[in-house]
C-alpha positions in Angstrom: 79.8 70.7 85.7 80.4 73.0 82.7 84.4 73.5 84.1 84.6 70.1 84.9 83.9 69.4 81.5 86.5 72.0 80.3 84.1 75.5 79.2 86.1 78.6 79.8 86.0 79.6 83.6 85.8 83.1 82.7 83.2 83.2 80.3 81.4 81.4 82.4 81.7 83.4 85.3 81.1 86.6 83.2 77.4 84.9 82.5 76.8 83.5 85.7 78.3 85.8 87.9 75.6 88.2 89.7 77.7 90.5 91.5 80.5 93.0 90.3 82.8 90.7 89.5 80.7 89.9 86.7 81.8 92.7 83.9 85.3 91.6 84.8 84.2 87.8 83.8 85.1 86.9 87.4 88.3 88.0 87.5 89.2 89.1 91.1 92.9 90.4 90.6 95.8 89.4 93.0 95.5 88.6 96.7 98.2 89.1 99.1 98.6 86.3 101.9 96.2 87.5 105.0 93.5 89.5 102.7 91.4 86.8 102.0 89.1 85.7 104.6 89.6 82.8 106.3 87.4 79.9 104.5 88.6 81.7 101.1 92.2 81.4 102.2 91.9 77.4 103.3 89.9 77.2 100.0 93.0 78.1 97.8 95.6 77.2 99.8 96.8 74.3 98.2 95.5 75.0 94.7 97.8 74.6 92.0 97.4 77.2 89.1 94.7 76.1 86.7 93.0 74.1 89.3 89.1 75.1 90.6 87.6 74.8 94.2 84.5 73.4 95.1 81.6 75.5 95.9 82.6 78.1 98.9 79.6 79.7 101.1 80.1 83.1 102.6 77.8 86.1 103.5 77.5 87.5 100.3 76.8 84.6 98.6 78.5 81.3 97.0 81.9 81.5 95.2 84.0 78.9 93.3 87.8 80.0 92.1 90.1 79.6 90.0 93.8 79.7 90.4 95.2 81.5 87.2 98.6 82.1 88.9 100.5 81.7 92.2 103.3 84.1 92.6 105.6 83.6 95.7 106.4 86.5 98.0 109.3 88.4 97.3 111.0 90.3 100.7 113.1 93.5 98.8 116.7 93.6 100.1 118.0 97.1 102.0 119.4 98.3 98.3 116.1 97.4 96.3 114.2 99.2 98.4 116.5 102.5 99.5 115.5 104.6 96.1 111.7 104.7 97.2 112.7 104.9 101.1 115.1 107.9 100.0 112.0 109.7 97.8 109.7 109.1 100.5 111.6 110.9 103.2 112.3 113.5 100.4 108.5 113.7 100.6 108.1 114.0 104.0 110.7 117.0 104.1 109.3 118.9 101.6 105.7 118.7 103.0 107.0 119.5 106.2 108.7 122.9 104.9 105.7 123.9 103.1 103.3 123.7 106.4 106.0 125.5 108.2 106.1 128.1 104.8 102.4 128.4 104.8 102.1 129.1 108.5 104.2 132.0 108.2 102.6 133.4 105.0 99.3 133.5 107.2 101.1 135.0 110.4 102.1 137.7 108.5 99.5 138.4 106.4 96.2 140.6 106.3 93.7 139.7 104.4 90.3 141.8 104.0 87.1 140.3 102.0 85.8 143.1 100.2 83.1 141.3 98.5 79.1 141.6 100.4 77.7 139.3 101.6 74.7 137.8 99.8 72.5 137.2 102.6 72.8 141.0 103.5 70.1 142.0 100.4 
């Protein structure tokens, strides 16, 4: 009733809310499509930003969102993407060199713990 007749949606949530969401004043961050469980998918599906749903029951309890902003997917071309593909196989060599580094350091070396052992007083 208090959104419908125009309160803030986040203050509101922030003094209504009983779970974590409520130090963030409701404020859930950004969902990708497929991480939002079914009935909370179908809920916003067709939401326009600004727009609220009705009352949505799941097993944690009742939720009612707000669309702030819908940002379409973006698919990153071959050339948008090959700087972070290039650093990431970088990566991968470079970890791969040190296991094979530190498997020789321990092959060839000796080492001796010269401090007792306290559970020998």
């Amino acid at each position: 009733e208090k959104i419908a007749a125009g309160e803030d949606f986040a203050s509101l949530a922030g003094e209504y809310s009983e779970g974590p969401e409520k130090e963030s004043q409701g404020d859930l961050g950004s969902f990708k499509e497929g991480e939002l469980a079914e009935n909370l998918r179908q809920a916003v599906e067709d939401l326009k930003e600004g727009e609220t749903t009705s009352w949505i029951e799941i097993s944690n309890g009742w939720y009612l969102l707000k669309m702030r902003e819908r940002k379409e997917s973006h698919l990153q071309t071959f050339e948008e993407a090959r700087k972070t593909i290039e650093e990431k196989l970088y990566q991968e060599q470079q970890d791969k060199k040190y296991k094979e580094f530190m498997t020789k350091l321990r092959e060839r070396s000796f080492v001796k713990i010269l401090i007792p052992n306290p559970l020998d007083f």
